[in-house]
C-alpha positions in Angstrom: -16.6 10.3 20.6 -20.4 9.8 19.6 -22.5 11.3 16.7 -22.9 15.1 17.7 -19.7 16.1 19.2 -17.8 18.9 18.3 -13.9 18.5 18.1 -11.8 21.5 18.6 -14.7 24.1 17.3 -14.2 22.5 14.2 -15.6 19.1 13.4 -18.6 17.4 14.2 -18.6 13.9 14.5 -20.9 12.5 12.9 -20.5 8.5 13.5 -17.8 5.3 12.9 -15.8 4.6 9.7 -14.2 1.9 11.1 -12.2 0.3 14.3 -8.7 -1.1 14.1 -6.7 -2.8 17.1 -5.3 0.4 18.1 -7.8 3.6 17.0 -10.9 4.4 15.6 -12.2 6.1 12.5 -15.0 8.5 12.3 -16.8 10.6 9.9 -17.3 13.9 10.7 -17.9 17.6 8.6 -15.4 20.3 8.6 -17.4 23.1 9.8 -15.1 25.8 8.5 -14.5 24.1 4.6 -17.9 22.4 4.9 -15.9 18.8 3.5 -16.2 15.6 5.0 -13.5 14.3 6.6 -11.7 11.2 8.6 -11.1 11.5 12.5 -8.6 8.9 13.4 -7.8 8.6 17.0 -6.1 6.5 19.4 -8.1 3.8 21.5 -7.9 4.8 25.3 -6.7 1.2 26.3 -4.0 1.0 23.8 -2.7 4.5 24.8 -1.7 2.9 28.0 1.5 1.0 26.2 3.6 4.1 25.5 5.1 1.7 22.4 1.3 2.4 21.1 1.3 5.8 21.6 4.7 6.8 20.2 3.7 4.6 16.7 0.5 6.8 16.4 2.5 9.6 17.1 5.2 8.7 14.5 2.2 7.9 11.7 0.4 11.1 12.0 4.3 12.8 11.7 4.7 10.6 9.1 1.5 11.0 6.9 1.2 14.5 8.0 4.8 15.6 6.2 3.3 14.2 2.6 1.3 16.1 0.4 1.0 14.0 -2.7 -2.5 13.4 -5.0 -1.7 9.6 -4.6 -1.1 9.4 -0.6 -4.2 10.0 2.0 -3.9 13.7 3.1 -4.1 14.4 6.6 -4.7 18.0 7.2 -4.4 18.3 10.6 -3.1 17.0 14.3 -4.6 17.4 17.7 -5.3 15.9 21.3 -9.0 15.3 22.1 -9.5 14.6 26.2 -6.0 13.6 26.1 -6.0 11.4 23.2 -3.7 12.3 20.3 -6.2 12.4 16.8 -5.0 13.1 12.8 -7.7 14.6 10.1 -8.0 13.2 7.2 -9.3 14.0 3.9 -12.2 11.7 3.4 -11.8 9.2 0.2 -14.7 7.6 -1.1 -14.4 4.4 -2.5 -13.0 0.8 -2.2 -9.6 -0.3 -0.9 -8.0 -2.8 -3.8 -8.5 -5.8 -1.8 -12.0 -5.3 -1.9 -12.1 -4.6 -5.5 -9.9 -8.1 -6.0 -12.6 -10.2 -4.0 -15.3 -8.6 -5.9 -13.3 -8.7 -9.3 -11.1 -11.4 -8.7 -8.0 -9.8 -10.9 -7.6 -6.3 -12.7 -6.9 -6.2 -16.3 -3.0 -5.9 -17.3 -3.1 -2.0 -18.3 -5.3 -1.8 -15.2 -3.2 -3.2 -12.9 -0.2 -1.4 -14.7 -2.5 2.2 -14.0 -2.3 1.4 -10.3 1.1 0.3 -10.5 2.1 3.7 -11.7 0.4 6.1 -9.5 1.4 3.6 -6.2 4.9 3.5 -7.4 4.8 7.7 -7.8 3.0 7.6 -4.1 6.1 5.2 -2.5 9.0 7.2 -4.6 7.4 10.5 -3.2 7.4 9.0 0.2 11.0 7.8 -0.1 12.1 11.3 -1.5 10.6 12.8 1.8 12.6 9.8 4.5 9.5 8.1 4.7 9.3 4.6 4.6 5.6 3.0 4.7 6.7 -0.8 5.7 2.9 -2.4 5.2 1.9 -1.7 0.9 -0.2 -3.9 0.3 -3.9 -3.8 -1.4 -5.6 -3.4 2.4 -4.0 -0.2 2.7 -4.5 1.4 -1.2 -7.9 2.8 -1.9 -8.8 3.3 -5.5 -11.7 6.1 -6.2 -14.2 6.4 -8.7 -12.1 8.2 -11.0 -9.5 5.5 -10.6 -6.9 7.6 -8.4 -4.9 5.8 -6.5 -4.2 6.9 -2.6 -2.2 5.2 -0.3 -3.2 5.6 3.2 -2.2 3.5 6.6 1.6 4.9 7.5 0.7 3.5 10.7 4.2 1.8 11.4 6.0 3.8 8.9 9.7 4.6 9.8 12.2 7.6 8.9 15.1 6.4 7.4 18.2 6.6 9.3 15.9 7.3 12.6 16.7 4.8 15.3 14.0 2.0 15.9 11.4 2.2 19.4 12.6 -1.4 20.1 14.4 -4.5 18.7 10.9 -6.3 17.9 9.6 -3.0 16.0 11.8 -4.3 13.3 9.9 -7.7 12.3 6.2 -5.6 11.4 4.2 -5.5 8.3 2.0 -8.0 6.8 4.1 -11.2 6.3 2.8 -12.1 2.8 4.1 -8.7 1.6 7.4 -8.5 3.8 10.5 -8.4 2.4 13.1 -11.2 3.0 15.7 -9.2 5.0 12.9 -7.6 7.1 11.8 -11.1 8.1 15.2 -12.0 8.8 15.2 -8.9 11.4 17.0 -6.4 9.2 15.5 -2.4 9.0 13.7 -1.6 6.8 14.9 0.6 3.7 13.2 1.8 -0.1 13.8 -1.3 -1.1 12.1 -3.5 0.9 9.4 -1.1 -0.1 9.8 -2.1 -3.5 9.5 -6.1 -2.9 6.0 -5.5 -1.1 5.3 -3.1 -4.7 5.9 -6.3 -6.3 4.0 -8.6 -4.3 1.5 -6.3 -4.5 1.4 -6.1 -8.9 1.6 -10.1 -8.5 -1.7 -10.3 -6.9 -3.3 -7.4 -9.2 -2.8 -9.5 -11.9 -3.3 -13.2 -10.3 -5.7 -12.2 -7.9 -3.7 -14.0 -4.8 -0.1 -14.0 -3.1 2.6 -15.7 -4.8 4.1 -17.4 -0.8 0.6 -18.7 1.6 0.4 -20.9 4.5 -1.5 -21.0 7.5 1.2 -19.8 9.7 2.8 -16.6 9.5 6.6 -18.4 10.0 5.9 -20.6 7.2 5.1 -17.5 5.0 8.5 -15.3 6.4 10.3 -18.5 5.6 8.6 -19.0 1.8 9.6 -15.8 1.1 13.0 -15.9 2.3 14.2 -19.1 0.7 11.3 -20.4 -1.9 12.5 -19.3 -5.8 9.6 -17.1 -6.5 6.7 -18.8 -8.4 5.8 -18.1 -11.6 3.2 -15.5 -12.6 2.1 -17.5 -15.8 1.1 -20.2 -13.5 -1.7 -18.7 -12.0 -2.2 -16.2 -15.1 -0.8 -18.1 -18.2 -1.3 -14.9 -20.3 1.0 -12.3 -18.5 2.9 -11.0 -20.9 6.9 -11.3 -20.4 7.2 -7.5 -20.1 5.6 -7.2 -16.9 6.8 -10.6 -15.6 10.2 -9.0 -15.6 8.7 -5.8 -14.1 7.7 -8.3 -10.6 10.7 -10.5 -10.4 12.9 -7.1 -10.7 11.2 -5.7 -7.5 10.7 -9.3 -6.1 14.1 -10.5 -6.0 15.7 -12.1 -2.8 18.6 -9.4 -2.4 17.4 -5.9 -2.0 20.8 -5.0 -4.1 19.0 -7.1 -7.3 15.8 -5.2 -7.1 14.9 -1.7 -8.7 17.0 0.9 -7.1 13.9 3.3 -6.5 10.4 3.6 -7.1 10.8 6.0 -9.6 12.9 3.2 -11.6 10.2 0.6 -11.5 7.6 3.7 -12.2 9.9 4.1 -15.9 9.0 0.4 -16.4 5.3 0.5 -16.1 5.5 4.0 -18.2 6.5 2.3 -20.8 4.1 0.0 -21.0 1.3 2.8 -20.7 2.5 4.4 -23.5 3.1 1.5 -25.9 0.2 -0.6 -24.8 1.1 -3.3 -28.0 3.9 -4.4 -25.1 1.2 -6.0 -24.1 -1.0 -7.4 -26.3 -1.5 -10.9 -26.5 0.8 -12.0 -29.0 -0.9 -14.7 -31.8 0.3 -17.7 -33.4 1.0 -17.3 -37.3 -2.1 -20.3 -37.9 -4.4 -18.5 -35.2 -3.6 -15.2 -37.6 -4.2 -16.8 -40.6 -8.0 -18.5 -40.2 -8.8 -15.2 -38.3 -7.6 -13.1 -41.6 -11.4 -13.1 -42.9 -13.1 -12.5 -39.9 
């Protein structure tokens, strides 16, 4: 596709969003609704593994079944010269990881904002037999308004759908990977939740709580490391949402939140009773601050 072409009598391209391994993003115009949108579509070399072609395939099935304000709407599927494309809403704005190298850390109620609209996005997902497999800040955009959307259900699965092949178990981005997927078990909600966790860690810490140079080393962290503490890399976390991360972070997916909507509850309570999570002071640090 280049600048000037017209896709199905409907949208002109108008130049690259972006390239990943296995398609490419443009920008183009909706000439019927006159909106900007996303063209994502699949790479000609990598459509030559069918494995390739069947996980576009099962992402633009995915994303395309959700219609939620805080997941990436794709509004519609086709095949340009042979090459299968989705149409996406176009969101302007950063994804979190590049507000966390700018920013370093969100602020608690921040982080607990995002927490709370990803955790309705996921929960939504779940309800519709969706399972994303790869949360983590690359794949969350946060707007100028501060709406949330999850995007990237690139290896999404179904639950109870059979897997393409034994190795399209072990996928996702290690330092947000559950245990059991690392240990070559499917995927389910709750391994969901664990990267949700991993994910609220790094909001308020500003890294990962396992990292290594290699990947094994990472899986293997996560699998039999006891999970580090938030305090030590942000000494002021309050306890409430401590509790909220080790919950979704524990090692057995049977000790973690049973859904999304579960862990959701958590974080709403903390949004509506902010004092949760105000930083508690000594009795002397309250006394010679009475005056000021």
């Amino acid at each position: 596709m280049k600048a000037g072409d017209i896709i199905d009598d409907r949208y002109e391209v108008e130049g690259v969003l972006g390239e990943g391994g296995m398609a490419i993003v443009y920008r183009a115009k909706d000439i019927i609704t006159e909106k900007d949108v996303a063209i994502k579509i699949i790479r000609e070399e990598t459509m030559k593994n069918p494995l390739n072609l069947t996980r576009f395939e099962r992402e633009a099935r995915a994303a395309a079944s959700l219609k939620h304000q805080n997941i990436v709407q794709v509004s519609n599927l086709g095949t340009y010269e042979g090459r299968p494309y989705m149409v996406t809403e176009m969101v302007v704005g950063k994804t979190l990881k590049d507000a966390l190298q700018i920013r370093g850390k969100f602020s608690f109620l921040e982080a607990c904002d995002i927490m709370y609209q990803l955790c309705s996005a996921v929960y939504y997902a779940h309800q519709h037999g969706v399972i994303h497999r790869d949360i983590k800040p690359q794949n969350v955009f946060i707007t100028a308004d501060g709406t949330i959307k999850l995007g990237d259900f690139g290896i999404a699965t179904f639950q109870n759908s059979a897997h393409i092949t034994r190795s399209d178990v072990v996928v996702g981005s290690v330092h947000y990977l559950a245990p059991e997927i690392s240990e070559g078990n499917p995927a389910t909600p709750q391994s969901d939740i664990y990267s949700l966790g991993i994910t609220f860690f790094e909001l308020i810490t500003g890294r990962v709580p396992f990292d290594d140079e290699s990947a094994v080393t990472v899986a293997l962290k996560h699998i039999k490391d006891k999970f580090p503490s938030v305090r030590k890399y942000n000494p002021k976390t309050p306890l409430v949402i401590e509790k909220i991360i080790y919950k979704a972070c524990a090692k057995s997916p049977y000790d973690r939140y049973k859904s999304a909507v579960d862990m959701r509850k958590d974080i709403e309570r903390i949004l509506q009773n902010p004092d949760l999570i105000k930083e508690k002071r000594s009795f002397w640090a309250r006394l010679f601050h009475k005056g000021e």
